[in-house]
Biopython code that builds the backbone (N, CA, C, O; Angstrom):
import numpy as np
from Bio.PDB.StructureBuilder import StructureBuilder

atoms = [
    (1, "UNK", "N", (109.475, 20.504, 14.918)),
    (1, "UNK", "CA", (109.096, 19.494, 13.943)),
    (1, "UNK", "C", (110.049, 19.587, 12.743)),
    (1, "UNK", "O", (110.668, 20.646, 12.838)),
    (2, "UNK", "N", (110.411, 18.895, 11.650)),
    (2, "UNK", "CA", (111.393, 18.371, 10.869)),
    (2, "UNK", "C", (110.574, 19.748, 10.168)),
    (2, "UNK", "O", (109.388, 19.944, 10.434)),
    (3, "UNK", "N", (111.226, 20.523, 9.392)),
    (3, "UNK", "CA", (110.780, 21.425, 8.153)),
    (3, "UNK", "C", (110.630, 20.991, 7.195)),
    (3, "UNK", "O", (110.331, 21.754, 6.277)),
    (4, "UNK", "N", (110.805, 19.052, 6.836)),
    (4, "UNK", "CA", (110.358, 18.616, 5.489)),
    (4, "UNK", "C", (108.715, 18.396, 6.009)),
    (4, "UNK", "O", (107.741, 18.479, 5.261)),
    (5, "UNK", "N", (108.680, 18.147, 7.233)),
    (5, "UNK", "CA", (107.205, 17.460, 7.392)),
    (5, "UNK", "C", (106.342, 18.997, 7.545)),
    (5, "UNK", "O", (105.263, 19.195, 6.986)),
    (6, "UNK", "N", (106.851, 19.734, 8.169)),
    (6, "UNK", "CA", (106.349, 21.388, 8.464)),
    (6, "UNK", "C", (105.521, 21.358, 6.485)),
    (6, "UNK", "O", (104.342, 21.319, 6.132)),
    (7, "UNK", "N", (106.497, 21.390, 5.868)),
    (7, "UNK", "CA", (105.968, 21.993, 4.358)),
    (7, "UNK", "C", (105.133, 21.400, 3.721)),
    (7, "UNK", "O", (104.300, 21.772, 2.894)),
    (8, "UNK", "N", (105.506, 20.017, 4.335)),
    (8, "UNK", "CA", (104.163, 19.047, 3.411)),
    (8, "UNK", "C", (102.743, 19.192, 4.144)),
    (8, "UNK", "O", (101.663, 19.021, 3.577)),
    (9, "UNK", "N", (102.928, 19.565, 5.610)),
    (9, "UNK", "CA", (101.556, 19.911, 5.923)),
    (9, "UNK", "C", (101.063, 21.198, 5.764)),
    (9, "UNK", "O", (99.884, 21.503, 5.945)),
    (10, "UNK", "N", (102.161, 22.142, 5.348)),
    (10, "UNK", "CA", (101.369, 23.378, 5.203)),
    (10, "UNK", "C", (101.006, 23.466, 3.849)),
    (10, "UNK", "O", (100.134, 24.281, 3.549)),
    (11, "UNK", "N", (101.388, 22.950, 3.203)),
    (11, "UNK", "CA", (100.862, 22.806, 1.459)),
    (11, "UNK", "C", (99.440, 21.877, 1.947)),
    (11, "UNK", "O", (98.380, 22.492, 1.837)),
    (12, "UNK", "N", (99.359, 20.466, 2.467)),
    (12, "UNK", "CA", (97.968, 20.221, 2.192)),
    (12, "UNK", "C", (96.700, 21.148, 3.117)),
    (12, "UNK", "O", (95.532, 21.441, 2.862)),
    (13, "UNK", "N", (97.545, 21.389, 4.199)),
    (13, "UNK", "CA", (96.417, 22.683, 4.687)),
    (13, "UNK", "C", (95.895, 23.572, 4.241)),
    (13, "UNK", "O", (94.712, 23.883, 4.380)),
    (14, "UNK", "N", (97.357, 24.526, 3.168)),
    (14, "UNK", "CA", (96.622, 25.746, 2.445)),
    (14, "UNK", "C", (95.784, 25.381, 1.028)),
    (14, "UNK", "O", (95.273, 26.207, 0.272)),
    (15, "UNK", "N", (95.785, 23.808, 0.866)),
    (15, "UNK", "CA", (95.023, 23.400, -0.056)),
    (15, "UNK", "C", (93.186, 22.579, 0.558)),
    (15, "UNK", "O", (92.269, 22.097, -0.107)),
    (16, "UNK", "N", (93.341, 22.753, 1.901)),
    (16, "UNK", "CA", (91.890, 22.634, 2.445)),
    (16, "UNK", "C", (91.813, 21.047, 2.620)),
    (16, "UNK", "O", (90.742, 20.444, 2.548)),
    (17, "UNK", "N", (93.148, 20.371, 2.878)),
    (17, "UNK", "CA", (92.861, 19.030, 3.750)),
    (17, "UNK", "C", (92.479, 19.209, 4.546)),
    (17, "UNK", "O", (92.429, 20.399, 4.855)),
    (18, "UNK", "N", (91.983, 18.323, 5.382)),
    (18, "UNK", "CA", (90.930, 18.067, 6.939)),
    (18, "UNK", "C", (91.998, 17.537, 7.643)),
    (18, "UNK", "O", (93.062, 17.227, 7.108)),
    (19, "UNK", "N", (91.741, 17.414, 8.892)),
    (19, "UNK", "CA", (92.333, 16.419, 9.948)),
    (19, "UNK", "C", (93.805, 15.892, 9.719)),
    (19, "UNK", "O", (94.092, 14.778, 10.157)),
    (20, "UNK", "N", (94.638, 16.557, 9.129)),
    (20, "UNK", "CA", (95.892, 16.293, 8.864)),
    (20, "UNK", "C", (96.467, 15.686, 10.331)),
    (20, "UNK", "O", (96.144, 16.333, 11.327)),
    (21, "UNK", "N", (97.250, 14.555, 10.513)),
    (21, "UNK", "CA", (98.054, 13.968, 11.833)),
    (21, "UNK", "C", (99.705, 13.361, 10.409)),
    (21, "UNK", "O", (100.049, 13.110, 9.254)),
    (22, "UNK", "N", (100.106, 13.499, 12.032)),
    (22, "UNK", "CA", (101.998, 13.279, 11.597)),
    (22, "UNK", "C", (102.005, 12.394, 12.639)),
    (22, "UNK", "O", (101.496, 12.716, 13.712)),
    (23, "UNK", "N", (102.586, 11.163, 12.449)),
    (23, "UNK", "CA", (103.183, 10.171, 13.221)),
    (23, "UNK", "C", (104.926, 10.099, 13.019)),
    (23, "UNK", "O", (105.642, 9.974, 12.026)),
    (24, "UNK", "N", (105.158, 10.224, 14.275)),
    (24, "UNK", "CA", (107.212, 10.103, 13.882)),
    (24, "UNK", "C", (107.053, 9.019, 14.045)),
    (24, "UNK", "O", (106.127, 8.699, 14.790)),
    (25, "UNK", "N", (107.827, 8.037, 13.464)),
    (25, "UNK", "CA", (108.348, 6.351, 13.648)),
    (25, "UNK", "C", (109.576, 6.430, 13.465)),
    (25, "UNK", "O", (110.175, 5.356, 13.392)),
    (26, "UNK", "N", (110.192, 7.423, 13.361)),
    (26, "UNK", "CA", (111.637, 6.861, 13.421)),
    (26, "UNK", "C", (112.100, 5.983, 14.619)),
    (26, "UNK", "O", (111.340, 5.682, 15.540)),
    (27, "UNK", "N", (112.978, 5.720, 14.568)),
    (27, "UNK", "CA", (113.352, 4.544, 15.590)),
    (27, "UNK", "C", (112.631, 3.222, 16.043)),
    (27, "UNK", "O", (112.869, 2.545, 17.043)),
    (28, "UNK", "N", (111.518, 2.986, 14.879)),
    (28, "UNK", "CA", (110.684, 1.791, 14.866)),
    (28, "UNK", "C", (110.859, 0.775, 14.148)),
    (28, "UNK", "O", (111.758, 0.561, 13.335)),
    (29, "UNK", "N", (109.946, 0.102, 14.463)),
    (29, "UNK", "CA", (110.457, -1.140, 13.233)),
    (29, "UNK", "C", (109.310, -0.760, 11.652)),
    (29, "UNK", "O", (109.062, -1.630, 10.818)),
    (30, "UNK", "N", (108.919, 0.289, 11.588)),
    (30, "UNK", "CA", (108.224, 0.557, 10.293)),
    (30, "UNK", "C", (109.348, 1.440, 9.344)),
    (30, "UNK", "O", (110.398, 2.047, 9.553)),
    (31, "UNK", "N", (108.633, 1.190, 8.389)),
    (31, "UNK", "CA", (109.913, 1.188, 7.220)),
    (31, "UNK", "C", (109.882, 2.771, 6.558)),
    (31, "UNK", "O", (110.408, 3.108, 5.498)),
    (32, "UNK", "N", (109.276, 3.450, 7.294)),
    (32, "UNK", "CA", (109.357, 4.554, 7.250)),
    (32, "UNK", "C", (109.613, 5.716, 8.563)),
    (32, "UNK", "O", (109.225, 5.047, 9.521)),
    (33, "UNK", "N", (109.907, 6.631, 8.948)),
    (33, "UNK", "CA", (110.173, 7.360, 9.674)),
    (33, "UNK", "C", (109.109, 8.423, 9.677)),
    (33, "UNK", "O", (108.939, 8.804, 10.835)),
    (34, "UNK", "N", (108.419, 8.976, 8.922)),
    (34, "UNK", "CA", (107.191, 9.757, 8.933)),
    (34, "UNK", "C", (105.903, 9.480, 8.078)),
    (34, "UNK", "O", (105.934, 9.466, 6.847)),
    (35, "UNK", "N", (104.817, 9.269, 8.786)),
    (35, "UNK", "CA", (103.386, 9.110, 7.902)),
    (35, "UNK", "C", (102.561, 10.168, 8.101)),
    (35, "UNK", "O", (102.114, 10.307, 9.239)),
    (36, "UNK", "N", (102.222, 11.031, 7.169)),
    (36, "UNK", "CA", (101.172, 12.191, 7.129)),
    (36, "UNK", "C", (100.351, 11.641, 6.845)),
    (36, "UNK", "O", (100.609, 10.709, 6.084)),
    (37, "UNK", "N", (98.742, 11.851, 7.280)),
    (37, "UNK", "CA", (97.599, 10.933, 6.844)),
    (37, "UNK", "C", (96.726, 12.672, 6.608)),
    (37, "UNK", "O", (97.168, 13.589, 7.300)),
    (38, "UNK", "N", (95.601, 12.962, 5.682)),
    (38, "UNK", "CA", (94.970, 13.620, 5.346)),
    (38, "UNK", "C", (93.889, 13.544, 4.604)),
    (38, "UNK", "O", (93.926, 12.932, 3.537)),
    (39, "UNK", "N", (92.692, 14.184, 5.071)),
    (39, "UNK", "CA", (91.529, 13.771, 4.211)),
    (39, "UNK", "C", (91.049, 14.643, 3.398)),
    (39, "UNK", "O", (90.686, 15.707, 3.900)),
    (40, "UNK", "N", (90.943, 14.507, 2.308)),
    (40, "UNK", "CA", (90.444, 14.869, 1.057)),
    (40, "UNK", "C", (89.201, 15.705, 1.225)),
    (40, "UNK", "O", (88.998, 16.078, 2.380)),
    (41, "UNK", "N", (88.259, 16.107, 0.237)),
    (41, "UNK", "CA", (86.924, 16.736, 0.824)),
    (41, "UNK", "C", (86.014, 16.061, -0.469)),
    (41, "UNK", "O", (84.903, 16.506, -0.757)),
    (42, "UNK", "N", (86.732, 14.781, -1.290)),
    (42, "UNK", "CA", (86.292, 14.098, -2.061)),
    (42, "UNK", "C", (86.898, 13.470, -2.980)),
    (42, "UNK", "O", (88.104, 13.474, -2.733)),
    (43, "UNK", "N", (86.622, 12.856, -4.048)),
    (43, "UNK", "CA", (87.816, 11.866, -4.987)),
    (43, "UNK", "C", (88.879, 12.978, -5.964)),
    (43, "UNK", "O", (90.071, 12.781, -6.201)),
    (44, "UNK", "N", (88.105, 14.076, -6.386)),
    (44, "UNK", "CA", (88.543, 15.256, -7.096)),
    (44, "UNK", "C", (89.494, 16.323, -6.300)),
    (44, "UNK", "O", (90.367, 17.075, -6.733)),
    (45, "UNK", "N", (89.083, 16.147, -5.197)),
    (45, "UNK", "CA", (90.408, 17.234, -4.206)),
    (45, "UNK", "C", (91.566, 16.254, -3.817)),
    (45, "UNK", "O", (92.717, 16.586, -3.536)),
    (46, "UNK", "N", (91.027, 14.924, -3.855)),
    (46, "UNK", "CA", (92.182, 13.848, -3.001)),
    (46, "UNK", "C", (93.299, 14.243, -4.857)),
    (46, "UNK", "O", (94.478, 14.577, -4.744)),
    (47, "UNK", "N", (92.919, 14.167, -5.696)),
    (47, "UNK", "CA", (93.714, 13.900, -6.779)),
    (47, "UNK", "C", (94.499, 15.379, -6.957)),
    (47, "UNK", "O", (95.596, 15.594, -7.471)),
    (48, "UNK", "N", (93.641, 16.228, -6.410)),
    (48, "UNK", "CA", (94.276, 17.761, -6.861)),
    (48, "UNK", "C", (95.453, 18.064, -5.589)),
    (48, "UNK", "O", (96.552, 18.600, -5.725)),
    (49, "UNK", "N", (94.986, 17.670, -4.655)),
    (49, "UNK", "CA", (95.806, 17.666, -2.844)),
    (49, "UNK", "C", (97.815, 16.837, -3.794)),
    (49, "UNK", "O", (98.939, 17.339, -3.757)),
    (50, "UNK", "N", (97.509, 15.998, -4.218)),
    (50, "UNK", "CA", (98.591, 15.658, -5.201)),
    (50, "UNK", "C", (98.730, 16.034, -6.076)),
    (50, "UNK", "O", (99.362, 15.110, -6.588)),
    (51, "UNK", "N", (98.638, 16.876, -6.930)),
    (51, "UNK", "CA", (98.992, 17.369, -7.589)),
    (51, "UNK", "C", (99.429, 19.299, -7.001)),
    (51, "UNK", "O", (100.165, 20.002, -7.694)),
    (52, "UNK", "N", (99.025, 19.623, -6.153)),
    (52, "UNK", "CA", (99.825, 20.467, -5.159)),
    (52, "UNK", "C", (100.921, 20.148, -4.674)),
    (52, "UNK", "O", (101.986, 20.763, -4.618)),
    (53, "UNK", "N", (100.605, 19.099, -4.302)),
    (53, "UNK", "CA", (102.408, 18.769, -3.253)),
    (53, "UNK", "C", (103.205, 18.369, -4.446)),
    (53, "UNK", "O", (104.372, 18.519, -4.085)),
    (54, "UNK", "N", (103.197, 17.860, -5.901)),
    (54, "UNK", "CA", (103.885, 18.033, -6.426)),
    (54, "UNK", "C", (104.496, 18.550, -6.829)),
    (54, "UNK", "O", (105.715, 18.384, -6.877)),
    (55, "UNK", "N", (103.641, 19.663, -7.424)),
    (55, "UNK", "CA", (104.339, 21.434, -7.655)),
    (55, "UNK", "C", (104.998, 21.975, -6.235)),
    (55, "UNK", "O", (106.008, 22.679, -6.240)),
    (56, "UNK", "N", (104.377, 21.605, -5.117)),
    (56, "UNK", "CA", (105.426, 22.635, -3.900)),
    (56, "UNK", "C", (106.703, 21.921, -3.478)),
    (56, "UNK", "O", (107.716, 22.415, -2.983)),
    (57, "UNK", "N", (106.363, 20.287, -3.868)),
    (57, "UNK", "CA", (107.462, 19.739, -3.181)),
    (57, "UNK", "C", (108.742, 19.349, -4.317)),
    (57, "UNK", "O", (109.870, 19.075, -3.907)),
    (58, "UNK", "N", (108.428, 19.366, -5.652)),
    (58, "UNK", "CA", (109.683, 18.867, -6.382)),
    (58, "UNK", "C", (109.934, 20.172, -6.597)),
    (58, "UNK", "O", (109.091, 21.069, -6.599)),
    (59, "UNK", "N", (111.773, 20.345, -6.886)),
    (59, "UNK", "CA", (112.886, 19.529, -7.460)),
    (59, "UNK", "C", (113.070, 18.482, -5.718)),
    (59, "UNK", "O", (113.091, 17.290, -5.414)),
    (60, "UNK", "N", (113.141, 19.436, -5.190)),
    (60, "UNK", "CA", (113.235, 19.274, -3.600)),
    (60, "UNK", "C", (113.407, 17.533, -3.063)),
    (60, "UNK", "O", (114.350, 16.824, -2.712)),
    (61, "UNK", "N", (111.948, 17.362, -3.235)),
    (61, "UNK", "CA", (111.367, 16.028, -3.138)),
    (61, "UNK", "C", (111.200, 14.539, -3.978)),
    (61, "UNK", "O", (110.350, 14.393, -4.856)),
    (62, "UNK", "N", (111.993, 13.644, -3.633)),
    (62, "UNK", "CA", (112.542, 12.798, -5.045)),
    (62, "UNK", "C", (110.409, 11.932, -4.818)),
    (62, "UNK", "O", (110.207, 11.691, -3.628)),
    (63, "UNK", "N", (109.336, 11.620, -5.602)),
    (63, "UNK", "CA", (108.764, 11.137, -5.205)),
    (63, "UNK", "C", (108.831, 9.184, -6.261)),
    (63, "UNK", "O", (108.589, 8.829, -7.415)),
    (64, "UNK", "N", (109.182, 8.652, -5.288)),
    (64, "UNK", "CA", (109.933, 7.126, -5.460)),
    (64, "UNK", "C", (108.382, 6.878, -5.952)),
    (64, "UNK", "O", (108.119, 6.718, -7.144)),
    (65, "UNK", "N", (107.592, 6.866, -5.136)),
    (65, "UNK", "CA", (106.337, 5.675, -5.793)),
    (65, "UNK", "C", (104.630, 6.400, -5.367)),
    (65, "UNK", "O", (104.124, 6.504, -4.249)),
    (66, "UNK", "N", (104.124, 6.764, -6.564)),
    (66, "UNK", "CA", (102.466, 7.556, -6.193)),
    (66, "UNK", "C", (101.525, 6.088, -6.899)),
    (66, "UNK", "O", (101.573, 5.501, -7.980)),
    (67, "UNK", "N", (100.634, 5.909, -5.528)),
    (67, "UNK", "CA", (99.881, 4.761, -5.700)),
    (67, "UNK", "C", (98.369, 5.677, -5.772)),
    (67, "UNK", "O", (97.864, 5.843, -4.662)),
    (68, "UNK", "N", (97.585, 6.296, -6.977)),
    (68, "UNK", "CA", (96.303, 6.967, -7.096)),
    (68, "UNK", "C", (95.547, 6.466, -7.132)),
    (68, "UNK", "O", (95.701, 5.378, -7.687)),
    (69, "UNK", "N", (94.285, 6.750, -6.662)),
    (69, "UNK", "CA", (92.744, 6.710, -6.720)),
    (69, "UNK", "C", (91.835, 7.048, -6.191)),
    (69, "UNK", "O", (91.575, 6.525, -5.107)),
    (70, "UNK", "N", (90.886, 8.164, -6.784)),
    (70, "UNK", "CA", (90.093, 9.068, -6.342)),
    (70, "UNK", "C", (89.883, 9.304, -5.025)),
    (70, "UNK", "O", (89.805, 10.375, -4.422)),
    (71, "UNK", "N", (89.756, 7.603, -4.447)),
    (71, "UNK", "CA", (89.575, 7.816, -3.176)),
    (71, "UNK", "C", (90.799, 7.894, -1.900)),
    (71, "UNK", "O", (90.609, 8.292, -0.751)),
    (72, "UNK", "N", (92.122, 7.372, -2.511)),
    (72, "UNK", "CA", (93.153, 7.490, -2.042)),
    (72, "UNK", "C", (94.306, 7.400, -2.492)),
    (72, "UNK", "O", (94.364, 6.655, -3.470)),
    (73, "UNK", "N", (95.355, 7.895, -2.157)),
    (73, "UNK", "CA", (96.507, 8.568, -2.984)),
    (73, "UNK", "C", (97.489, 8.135, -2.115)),
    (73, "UNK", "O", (97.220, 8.500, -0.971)),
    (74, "UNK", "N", (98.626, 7.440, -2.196)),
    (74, "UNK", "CA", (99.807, 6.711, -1.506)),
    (74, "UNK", "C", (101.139, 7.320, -2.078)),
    (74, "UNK", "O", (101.613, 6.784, -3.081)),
    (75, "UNK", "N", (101.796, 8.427, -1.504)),
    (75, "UNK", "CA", (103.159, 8.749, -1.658)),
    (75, "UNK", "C", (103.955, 8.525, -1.059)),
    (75, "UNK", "O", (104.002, 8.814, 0.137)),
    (76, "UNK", "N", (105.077, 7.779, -1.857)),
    (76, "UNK", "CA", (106.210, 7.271, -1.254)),
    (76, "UNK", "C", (107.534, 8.270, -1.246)),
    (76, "UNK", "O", (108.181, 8.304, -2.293)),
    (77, "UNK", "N", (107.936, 9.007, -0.242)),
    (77, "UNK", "CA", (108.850, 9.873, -0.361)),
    (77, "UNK", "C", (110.760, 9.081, 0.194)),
    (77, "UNK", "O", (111.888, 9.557, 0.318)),
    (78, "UNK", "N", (110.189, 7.834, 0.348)),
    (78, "UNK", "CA", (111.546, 7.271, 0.735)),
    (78, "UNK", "C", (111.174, 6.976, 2.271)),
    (78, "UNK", "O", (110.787, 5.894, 2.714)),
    (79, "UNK", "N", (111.374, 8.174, 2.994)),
    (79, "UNK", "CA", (111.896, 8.403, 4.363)),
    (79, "UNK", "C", (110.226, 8.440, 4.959)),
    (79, "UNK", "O", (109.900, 8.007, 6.064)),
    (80, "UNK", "N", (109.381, 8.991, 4.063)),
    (80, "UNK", "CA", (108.252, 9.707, 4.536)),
    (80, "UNK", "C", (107.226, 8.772, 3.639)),
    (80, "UNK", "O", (107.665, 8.138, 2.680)),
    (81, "UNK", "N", (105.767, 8.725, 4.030)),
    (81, "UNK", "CA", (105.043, 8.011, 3.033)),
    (81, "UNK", "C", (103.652, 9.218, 4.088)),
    (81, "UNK", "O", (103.295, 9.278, 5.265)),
    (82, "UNK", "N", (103.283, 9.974, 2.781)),
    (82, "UNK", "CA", (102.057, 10.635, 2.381)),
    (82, "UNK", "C", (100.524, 9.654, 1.867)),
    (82, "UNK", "O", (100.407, 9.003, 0.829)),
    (83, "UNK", "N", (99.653, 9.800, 2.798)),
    (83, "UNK", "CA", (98.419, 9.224, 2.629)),
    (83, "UNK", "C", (96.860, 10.473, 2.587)),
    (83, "UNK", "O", (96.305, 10.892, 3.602)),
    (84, "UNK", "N", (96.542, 10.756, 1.438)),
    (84, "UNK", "CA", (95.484, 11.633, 1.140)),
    (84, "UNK", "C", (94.056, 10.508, 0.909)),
    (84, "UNK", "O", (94.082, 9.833, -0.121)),
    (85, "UNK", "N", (93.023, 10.357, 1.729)),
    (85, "UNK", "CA", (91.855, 9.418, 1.482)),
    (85, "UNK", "C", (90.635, 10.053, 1.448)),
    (85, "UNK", "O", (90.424, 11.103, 2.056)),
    (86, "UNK", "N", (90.111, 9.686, 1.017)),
    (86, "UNK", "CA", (88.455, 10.963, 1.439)),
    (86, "UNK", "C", (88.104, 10.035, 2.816)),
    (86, "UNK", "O", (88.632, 9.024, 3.279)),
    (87, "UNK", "N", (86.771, 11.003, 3.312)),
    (87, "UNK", "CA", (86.477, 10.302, 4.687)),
    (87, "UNK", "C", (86.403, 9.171, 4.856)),
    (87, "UNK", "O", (87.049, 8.481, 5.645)),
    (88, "UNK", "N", (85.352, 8.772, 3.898)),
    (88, "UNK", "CA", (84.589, 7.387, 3.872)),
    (88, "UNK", "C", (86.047, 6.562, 4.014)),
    (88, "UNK", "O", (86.283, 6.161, 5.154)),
    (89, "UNK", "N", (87.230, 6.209, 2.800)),
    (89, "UNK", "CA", (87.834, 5.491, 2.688)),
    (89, "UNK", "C", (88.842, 5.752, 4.466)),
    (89, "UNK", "O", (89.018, 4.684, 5.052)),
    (90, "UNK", "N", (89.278, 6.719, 5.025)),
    (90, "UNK", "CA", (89.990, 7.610, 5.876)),
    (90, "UNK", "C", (89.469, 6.301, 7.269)),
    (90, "UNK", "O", (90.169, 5.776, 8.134)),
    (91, "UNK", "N", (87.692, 6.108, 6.902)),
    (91, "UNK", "CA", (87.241, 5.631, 8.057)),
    (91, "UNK", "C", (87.834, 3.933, 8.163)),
    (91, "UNK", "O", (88.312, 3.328, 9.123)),
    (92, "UNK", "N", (87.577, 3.509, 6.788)),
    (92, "UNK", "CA", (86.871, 2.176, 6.145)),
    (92, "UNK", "C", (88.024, 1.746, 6.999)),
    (92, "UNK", "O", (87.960, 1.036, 8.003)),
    (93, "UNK", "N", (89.265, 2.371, 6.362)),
    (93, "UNK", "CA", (90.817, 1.318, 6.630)),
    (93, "UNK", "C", (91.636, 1.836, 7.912)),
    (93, "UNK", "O", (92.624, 1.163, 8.205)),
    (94, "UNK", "N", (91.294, 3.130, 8.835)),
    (94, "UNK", "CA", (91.695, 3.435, 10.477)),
    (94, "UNK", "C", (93.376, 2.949, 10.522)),
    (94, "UNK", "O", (93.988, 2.071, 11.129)),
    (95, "UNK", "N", (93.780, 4.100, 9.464)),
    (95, "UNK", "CA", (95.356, 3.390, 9.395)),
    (95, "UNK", "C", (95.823, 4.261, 10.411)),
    (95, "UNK", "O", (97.026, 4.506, 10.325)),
    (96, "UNK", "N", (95.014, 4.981, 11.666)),
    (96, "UNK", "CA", (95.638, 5.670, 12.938)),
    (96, "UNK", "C", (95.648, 5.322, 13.905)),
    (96, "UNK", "O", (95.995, 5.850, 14.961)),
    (97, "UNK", "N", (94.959, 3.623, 13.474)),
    (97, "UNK", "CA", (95.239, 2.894, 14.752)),
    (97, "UNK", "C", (95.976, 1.937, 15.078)),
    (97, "UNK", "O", (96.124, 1.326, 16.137)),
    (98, "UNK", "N", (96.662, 1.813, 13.569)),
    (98, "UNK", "CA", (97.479, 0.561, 13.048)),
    (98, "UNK", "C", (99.015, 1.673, 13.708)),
    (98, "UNK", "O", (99.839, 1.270, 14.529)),
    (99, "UNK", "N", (99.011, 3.182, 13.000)),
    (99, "UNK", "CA", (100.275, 3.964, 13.122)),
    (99, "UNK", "C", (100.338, 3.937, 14.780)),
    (99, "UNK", "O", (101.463, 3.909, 15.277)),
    (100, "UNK", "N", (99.267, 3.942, 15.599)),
    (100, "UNK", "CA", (99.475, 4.833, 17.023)),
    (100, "UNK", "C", (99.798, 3.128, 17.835)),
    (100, "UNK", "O", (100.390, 3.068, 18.912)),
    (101, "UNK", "N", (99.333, 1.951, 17.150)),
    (101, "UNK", "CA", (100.289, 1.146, 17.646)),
    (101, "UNK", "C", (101.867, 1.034, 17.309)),
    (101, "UNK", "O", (102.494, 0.513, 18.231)),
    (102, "UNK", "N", (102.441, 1.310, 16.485)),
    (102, "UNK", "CA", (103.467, 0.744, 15.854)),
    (102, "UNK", "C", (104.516, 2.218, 16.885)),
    (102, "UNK", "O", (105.550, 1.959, 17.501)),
    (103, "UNK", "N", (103.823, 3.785, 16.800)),
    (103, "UNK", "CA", (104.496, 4.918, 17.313)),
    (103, "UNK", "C", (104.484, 3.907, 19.388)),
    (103, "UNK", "O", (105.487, 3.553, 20.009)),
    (104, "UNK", "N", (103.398, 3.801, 19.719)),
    (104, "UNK", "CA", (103.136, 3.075, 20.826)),
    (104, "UNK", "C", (104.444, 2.101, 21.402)),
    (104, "UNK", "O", (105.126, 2.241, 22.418)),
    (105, "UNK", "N", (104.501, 1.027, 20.287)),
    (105, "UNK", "CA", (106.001, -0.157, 20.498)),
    (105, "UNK", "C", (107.332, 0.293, 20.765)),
    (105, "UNK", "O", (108.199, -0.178, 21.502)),
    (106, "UNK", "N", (107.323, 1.402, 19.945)),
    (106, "UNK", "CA", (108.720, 2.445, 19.856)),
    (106, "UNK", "C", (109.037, 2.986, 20.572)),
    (106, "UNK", "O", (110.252, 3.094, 20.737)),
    (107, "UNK", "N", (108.053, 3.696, 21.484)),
    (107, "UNK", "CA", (107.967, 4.646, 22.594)),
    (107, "UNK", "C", (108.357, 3.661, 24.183)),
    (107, "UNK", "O", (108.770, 4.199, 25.210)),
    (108, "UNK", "N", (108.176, 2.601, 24.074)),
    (108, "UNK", "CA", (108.050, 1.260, 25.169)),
    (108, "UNK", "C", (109.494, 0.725, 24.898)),
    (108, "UNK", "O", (109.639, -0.330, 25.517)),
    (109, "UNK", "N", (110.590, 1.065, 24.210)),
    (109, "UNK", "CA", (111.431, 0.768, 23.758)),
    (109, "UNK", "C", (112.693, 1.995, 24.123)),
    (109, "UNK", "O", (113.832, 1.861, 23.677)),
]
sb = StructureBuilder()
sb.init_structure("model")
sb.init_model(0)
sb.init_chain("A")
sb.init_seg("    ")
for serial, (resi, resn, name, xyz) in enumerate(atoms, 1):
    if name == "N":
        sb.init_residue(resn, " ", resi, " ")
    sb.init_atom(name, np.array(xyz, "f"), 0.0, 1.0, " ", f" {name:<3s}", serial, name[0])
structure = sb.get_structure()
């Protein structure tokens, strides 16, 4: 696995995310090449889960665009886009079924 994606999941793991998944898309038509999706254990850990990967991942990590809110947290790393949601929201919007089509098209290709 890429050692940028290795670090970003072992930082939200040793910070007690749930259900962490990595989708590769490179070679797709999505505008990113890696999506980490991770669930929070509420609106207060989703905000702290970012503020960890900030401290582990900069100078390192340029972060282009953080979209916050309690219930979900959108990092734009360029290449990579980081998604921290609590369950409820994790369930509401099933962005692993939107990713496992798009990894799906790529793979058929």
């Amino acid at each position: 696995m890429n050692p940028r994606i290795e670090k970003m999941s072992h930082i939200l793991d040793m910070n007690k995310a749930e259900n962490i998944e990595v989708f590769d898309l490179a070679g797709s038509d999505y505008f990113a090449d890696y999506v980490i999706i991770a669930s929070s254990l509420g609106e207060r850990h989703t905000l702290a889960l970012l503020d960890h990967l900030k401290k582990g991942l900069k100078p390192e990590e340029q972060f282009l665009y953080v979209d916050e809110s309690g219930d979900w947290v959108a990092i734009d790393l360029g290449d990579i886009l980081i998604h921290i949601l609590t369950p409820q929201y994790r369930a509401k919007y099933d962005l692993e079924s939107f990713l496992k089509e798009v990894s799906a098209r790529k793979n058929k290709n």
